[in-house]
N, C-alpha and C positions, 0 to 999 in steps of 0.2 A: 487738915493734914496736908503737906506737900506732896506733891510726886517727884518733882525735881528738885533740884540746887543748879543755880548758875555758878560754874568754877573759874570762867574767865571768857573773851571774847576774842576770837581769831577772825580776822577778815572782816572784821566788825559783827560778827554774828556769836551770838551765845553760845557757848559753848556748857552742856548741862550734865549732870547725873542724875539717873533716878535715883530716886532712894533706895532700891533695892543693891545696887553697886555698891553705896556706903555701904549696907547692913553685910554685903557677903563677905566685902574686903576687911570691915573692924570683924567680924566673925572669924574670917581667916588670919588675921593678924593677932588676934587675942588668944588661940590656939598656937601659935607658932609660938608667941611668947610663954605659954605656958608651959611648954616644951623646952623652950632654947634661946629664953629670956631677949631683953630688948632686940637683940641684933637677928634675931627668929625673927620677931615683927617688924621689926625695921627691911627686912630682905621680903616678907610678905607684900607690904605694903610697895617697896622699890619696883617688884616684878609685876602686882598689877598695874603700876603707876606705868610700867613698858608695855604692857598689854595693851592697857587704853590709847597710849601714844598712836601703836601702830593700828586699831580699830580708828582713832581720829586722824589718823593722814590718809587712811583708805577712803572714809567721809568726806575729807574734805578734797579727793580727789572729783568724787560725785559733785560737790559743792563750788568749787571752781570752774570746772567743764560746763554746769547749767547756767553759770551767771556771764562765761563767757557767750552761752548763747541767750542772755536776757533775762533768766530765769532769777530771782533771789531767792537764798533759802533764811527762812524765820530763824531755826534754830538744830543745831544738830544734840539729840540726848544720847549719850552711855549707858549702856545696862550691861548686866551678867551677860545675857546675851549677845551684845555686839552694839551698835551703834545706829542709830535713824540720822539722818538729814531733810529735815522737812521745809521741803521743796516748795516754795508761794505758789506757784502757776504750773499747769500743762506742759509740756514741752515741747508741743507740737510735733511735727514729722518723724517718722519712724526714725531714720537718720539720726536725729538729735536725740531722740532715745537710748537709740542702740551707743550714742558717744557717752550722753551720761552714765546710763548703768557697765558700760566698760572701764570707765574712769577709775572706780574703785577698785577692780578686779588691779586693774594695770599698776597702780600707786604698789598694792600686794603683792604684786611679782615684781618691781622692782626693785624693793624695797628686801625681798628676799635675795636677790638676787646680789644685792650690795653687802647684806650681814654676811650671806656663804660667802663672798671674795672676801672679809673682814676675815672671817674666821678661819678660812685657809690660809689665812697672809699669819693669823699668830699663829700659827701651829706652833706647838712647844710652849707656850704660853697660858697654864691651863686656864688661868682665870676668864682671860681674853676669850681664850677660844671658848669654851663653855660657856658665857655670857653671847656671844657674835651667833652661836651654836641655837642659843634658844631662841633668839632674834630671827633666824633665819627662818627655824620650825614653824613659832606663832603667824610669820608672814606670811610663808607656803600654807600653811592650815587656813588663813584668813581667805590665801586665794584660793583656793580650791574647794572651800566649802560653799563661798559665795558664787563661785562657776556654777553648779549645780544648776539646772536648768528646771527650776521651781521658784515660785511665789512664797515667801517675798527676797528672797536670794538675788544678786544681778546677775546670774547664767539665766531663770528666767525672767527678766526684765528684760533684757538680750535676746532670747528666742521670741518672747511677745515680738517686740521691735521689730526684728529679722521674717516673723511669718507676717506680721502687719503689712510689711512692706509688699511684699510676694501677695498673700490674701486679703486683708484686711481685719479691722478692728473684730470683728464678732469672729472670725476662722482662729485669728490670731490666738483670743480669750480661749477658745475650745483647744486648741493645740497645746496651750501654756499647759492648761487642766490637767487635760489628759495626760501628759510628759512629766508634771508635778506628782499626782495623784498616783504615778507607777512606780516613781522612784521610789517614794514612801511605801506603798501600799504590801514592798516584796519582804 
């Protein structure tokens, strides 16, 4: 049995989905259609196909920032959940750290930050705007979920990085923990 499907290559790197993405989007697409026939799943399928987008430019924002510092990545996969970029090598220095796991955050805020200008600029336009509207939401949620200063999140891959620099490697691990572990824990 598979885990993934390779969908196409960016930057020369694979670009994948697990199978579980198929399975939730035909699930959600075959319900939408049994609702409100083809143009139901044609609209199901279109919005995740926008979701992923913006989950793979926040990827490949990590994935560009590592390879300008040396880094290759193997391959980035899509899930339900969100998006991996898997990284070849270390990345060394805190610094370089804290630049990769900010990459994605930033791609997510700008990228919000461009659909809310889209979508005040249609104002009166409902499609537009509604469309630019959900763009903007999915962004701002991508980045702010991923701020979060927990593992495996970039807010904490960023606090790692950030207390490395100041403590080091083992303080660093202990401070991730505990700042992860409390977030959740409430």
């Amino acid at each position: 049995m598979f885990s993934t499907v390779t969908l196409f290559r960016m930057f020369g790197i694979p670009v994948k989905a697990h199978w579980s993405l198929l399975v939730v989007l035909g699930l959600l697409a075959s319900f939408a259609w049994s609702k409100d026939g083809l143009a139901g799943a044609v609209a199901v399928v279109l919005i995740g196909a926008a979701i992923a987008a913006s989950v793979l430019a926040h990827e490949m924002g990590h994935v560009l920032t590592a390879r300008a510092y040396g880094a290759e990545t193997r391959s980035v996969v899509l899930s339900p959940l969100g998006g991996v970029a898997f990284i070849e090598r270390s990345l060394g220095s805190p610094s370089v750290k804290a630049a990769v796991a900010a990459a994605g955050p930033a791609v997510s805020f700008a990228l919000w930050a461009g659909f809310a200008a889209m979508e005040w600029l249609s104002s009166g336009q409902e499609a537009l705007e509604a469309g630019f509207g959900f763009m903007a939401y999915v962004n701002f949620m991508l980045f702010a979920f991923n701020m979060l200063p927990a593992y495996p999140m970039d807010g904490g891959r960023l606090l790692h990085a950030l207390v490395e620099s100041w403590k080091g490697t083992v303080s660093a691990r202990d401070v991730s923990v505990a700042v992860g572990t409390s977030i959740f824990a409430a």
